[in-house]
TORPAKE-669847 format. One record per residue (C-alpha): residue number from 1; residue in three letters; x, y, z. Coordinates in nm, 2 decimals. Layout:
<atoms>
num	residuo	px	py	pz
NUM	ALA	X	Y	Z
...
</atoms>
This chain:
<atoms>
num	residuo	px	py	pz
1	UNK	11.56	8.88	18.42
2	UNK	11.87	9.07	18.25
3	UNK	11.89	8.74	18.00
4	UNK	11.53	8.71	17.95
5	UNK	11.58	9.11	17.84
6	UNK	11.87	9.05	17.61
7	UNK	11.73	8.75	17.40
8	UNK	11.40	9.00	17.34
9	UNK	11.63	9.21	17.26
10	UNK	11.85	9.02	17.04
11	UNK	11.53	8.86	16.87
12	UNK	11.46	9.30	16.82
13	UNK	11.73	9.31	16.59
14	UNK	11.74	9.01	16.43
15	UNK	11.37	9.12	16.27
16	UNK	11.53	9.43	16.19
17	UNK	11.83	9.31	16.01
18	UNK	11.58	9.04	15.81
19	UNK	11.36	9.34	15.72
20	UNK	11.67	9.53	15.62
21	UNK	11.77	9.23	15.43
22	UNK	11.42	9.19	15.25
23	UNK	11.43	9.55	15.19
24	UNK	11.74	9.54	15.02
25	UNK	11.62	9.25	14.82
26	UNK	11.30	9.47	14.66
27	UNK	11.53	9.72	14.62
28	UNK	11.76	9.53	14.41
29	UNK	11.46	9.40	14.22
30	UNK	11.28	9.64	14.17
31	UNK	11.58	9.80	13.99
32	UNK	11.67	9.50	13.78
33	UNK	11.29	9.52	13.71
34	UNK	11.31	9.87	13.60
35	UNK	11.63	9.85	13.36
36	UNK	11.46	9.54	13.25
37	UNK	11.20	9.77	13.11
38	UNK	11.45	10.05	13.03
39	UNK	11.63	9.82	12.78
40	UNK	11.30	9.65	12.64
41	UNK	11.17	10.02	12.56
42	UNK	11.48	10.12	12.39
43	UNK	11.45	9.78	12.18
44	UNK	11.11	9.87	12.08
45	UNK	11.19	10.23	12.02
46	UNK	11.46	10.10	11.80
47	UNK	11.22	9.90	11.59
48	UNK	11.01	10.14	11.60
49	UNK	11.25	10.38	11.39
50	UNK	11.39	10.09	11.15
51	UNK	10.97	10.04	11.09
52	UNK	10.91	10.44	11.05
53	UNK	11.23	10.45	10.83
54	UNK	11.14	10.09	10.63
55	UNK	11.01	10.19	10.34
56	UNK	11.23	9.90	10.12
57	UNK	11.26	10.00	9.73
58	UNK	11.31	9.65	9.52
59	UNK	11.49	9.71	9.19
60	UNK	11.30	9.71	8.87
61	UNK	11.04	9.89	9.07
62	UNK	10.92	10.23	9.01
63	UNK	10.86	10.47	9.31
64	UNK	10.80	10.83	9.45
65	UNK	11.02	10.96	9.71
66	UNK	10.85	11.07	10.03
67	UNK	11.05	11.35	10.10
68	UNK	11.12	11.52	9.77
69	UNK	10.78	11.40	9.61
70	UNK	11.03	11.27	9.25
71	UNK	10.93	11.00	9.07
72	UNK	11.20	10.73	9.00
73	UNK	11.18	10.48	8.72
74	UNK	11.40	10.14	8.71
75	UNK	11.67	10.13	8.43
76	UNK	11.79	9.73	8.38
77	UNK	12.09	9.85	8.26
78	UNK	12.29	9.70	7.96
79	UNK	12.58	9.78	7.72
80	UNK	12.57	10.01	7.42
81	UNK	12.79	10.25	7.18
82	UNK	12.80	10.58	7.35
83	UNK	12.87	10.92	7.18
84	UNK	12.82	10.98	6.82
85	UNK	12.97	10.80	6.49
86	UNK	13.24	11.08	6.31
87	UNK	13.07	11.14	6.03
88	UNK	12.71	11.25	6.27
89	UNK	12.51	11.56	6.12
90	UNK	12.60	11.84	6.45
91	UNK	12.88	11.58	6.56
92	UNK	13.14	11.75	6.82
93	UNK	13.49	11.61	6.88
94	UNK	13.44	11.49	7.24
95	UNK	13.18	11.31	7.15
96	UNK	13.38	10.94	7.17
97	UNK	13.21	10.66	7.03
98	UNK	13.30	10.42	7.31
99	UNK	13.13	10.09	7.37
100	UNK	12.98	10.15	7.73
101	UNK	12.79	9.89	7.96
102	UNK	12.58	10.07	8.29
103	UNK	12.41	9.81	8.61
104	UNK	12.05	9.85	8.72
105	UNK	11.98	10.20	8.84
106	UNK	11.66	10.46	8.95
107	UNK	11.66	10.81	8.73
108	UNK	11.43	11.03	8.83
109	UNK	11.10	11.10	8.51
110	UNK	11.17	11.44	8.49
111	UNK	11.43	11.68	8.61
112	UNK	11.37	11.83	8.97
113	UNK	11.13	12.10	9.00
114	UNK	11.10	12.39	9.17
115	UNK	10.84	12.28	9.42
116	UNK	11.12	11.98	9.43
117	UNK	11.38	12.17	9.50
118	UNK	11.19	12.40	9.77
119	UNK	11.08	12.09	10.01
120	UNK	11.44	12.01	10.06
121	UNK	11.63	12.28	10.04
122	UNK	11.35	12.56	10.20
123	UNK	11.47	12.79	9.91
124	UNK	11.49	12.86	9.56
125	UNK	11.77	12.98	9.33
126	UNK	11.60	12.96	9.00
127	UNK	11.54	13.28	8.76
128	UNK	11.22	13.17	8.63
129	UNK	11.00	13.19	8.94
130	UNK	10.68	13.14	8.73
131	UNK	10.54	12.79	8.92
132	UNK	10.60	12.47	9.16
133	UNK	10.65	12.28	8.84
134	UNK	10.92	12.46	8.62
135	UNK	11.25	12.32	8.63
136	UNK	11.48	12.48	8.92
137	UNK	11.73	12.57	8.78
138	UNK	12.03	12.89	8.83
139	UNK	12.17	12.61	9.07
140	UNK	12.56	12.54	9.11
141	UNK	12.74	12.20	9.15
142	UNK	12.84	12.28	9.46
143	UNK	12.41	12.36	9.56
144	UNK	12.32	12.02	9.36
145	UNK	12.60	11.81	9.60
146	UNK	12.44	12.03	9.89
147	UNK	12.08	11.89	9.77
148	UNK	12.15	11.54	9.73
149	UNK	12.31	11.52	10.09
150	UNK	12.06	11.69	10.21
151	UNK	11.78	11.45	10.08
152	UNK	11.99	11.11	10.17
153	UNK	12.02	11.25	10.57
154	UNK	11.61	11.37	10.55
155	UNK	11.49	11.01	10.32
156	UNK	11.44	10.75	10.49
157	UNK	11.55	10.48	10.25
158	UNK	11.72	10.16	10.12
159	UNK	11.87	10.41	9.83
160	UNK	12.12	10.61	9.80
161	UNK	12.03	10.98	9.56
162	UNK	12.35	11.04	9.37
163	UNK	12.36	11.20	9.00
164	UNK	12.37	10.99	8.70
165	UNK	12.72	10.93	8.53
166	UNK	12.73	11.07	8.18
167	UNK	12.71	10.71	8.02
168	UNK	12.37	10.61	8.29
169	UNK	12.23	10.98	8.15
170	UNK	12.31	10.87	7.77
171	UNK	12.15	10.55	7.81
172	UNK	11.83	10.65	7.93
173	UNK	11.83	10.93	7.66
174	UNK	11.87	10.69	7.37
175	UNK	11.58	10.45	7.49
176	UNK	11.83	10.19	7.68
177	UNK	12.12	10.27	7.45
178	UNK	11.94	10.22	7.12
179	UNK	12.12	10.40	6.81
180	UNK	11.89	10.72	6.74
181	UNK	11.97	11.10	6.77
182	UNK	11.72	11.24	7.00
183	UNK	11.53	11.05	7.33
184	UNK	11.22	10.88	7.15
185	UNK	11.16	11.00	6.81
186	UNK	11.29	11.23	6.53
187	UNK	11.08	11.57	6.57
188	UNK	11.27	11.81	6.87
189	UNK	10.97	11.99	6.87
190	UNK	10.76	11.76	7.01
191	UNK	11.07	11.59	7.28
192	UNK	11.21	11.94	7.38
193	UNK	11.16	12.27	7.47
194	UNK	11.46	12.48	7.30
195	UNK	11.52	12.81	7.11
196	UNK	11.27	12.76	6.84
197	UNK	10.98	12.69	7.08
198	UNK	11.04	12.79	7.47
199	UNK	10.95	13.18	7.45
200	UNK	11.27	13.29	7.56
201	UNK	11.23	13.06	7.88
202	UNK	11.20	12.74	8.10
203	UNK	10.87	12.58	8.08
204	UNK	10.69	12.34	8.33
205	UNK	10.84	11.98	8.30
206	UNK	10.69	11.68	8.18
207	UNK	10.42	11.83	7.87
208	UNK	10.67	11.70	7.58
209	UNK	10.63	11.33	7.47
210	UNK	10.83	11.06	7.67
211	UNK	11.05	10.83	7.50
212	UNK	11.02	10.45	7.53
213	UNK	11.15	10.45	7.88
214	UNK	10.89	10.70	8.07
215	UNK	11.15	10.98	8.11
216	UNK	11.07	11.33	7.98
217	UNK	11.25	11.66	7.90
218	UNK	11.59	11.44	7.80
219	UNK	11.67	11.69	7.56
220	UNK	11.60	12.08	7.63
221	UNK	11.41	12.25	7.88
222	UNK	11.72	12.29	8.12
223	UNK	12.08	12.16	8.13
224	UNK	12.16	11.85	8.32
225	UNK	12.45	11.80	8.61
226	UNK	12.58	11.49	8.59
227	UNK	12.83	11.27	8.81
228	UNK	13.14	11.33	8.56
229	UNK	13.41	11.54	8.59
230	UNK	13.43	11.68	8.19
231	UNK	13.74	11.54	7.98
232	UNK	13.70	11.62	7.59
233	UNK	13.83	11.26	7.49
234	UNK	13.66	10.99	7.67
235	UNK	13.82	10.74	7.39
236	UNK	13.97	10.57	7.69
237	UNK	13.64	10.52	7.88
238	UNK	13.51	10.21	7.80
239	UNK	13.44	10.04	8.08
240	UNK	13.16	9.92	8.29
241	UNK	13.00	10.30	8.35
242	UNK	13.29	10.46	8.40
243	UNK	13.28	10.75	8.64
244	UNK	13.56	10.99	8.44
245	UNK	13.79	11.21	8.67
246	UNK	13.83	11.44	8.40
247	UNK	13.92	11.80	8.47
248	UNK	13.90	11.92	8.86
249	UNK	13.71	12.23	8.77
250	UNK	13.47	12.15	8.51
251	UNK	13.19	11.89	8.53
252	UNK	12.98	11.76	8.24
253	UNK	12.61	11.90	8.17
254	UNK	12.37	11.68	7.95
255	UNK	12.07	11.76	7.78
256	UNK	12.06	12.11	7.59
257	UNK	11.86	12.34	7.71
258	UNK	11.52	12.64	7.66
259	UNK	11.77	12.88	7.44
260	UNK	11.98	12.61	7.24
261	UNK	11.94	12.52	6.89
262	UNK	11.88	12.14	6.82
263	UNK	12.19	12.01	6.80
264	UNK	12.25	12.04	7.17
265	UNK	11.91	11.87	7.19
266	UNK	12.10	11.54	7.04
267	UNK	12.14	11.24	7.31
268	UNK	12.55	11.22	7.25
269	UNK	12.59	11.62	7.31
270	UNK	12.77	11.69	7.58
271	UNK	12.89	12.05	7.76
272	UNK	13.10	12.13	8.05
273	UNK	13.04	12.38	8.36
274	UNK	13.24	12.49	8.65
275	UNK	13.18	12.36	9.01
276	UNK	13.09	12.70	9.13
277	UNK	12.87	12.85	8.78
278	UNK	12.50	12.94	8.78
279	UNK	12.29	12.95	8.45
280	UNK	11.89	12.98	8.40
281	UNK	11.88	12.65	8.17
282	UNK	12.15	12.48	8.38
283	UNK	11.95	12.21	8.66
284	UNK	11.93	11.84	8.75
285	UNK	11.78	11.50	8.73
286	UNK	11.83	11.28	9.01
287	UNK	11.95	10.89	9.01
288	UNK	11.97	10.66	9.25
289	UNK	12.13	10.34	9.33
290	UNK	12.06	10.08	9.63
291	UNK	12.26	10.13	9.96
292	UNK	12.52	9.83	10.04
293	UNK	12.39	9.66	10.34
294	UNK	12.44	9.83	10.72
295	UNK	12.49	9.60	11.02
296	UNK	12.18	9.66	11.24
297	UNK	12.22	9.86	11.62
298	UNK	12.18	9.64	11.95
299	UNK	12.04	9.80	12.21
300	UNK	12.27	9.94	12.51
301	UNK	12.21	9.76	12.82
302	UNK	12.12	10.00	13.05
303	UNK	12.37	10.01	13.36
304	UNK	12.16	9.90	13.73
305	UNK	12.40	10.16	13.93
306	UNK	12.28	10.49	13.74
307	UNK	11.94	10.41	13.83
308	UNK	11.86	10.63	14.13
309	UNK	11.65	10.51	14.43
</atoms>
């Protein structure tokens, strides 16, 4: 009787310890299951982001930022003589000529606006608050380098916004580094706006005639930053677009500006600015350039044993 007992019994547990067993078996599944999914969902959520952040710009394409709302136009690049020859009508001394060669690069059609300016930044510095599409300008070197990092963490891009070097900004001025004074024709009246027909003030960008290129306001309207630290001699810069180190406090402008007389409106002008100074004709045209290529993110596996059941 007692052994009849003890075999029931025993046969008791051994059902128990096989459920246990299965149990532990679903358990174990049904977490591999569940990190399975973890790990697939993190996959897709990283394609998901590399597809919301896709948008791929080719070069020698034109294209609008999404963020900023500028329009970008492809220059091919090539080699040309930069500055001025010495016996040039409004010629200054730092004004080279240096044989210069610049790669394929975006510049933006017109320099940034206000509106521009305000959907990055949140703010606006400029003087002349008459419109969304005036020039921003009253902005220092240290606010345009604040800008530009600002809009390559927000874009979500294959490009990388920089400003143009002085020799990518003189190319695109002279039509692709063609020999002529001002960018695309011989009347400053009709290219810029300057002393002799702003008002006394910055105007809306983009109503003066664009040279051969597509870009507009070259010459005039507002003052340019550009990459360059300012040396007066770049005799020594020829190169393939050199970036100059130049002076550690002063950078190079471009472009003359709404209360300039024409000769700063020429393509080989060039003026100089401290990293920290403001002016009401002093703004910016953005470049751009392709980004070298990033290694792409795995996935983390998700670990089974932080998965609580």
């Amino acid at each position: 009787m007692n052994l009849t007992l003890g075999i029931h019994r025993f046969r008791r547990l051994g059902s128990r310890v096989v459920a246990g067993l299965l149990l532990v078996g679903l358990v174990c599944s049904a977490r591999s299951a569940v990190a399975s999914l973890i790990n697939e969902w993190e996959s897709l959520e990283l394609e998901g982001r590399a597809t919301r952040s896709a948008l791929v710009v080719k070069p020698g394409e034109s294209w609008q930022d999404p963020t900023s709302g500028v329009n970008l136009l492809w220059i091919a690049g090539g080699c040309f003589q930069m500055g001025s020859p010495p016996r040039a009508e409004g010629r200054e001394s730092d004004e080279g000529p240096v044989q210069n060669c610049v790669g394929g690069y975006w510049l933006a059609e017109t320099e940034v606006t206000q509106a521009q300016w305000r959907r990055v930044m949140h703010n606006n510095p400029s003087r002349f608050r008459m419109g969304d599409a005036y020039p921003v300008e009253n902005i220092s070197r240290e606010e345009v380098n604040e800008f530009i990092a600002t809009l390559n963490a927000q874009a979500r891009l294959n490009v990388q916004f920089r400003l143009p070097t002085e020799a990518e900004w003189e190319f695109a001025c002279r039509d692709g580094g063609e020999r002529m004074v001002y960018p695309g024709g011989s009347d400053p009246a009709r290219l810029a706006w300057f002393a002799g027909n702003s008002h006394g003030t910055t105007q809306p960008v983009g109503q003066k005639k664009a040279n051969r290129l597509g870009f507009k306001d070259m010459s005039g309207g507002v003052w340019e930053w550009v990459q360059d630290r300012y040396q007066p001699d770049y005799n020594n810069k020829a190169s393939a677009n050199p970036e100059s180190p130049g002076h550690e406090a002063f950078y190079a402008i471009r472009g003359g500006g709404w209360q300039d007389d024409v000769s700063a409106l020429r393509c080989a002008n060039r003026g100089f600015q401290s990293l920290t100074s403001r002016r009401p004709d002093l703004g910016l045209r953005l470049a751009a350039s392709p980004k070298s290529k990033e290694k792409k993110s795995k996935p983390r596996q998700t670990d089974l044993k932080h998965i609580p059941f």
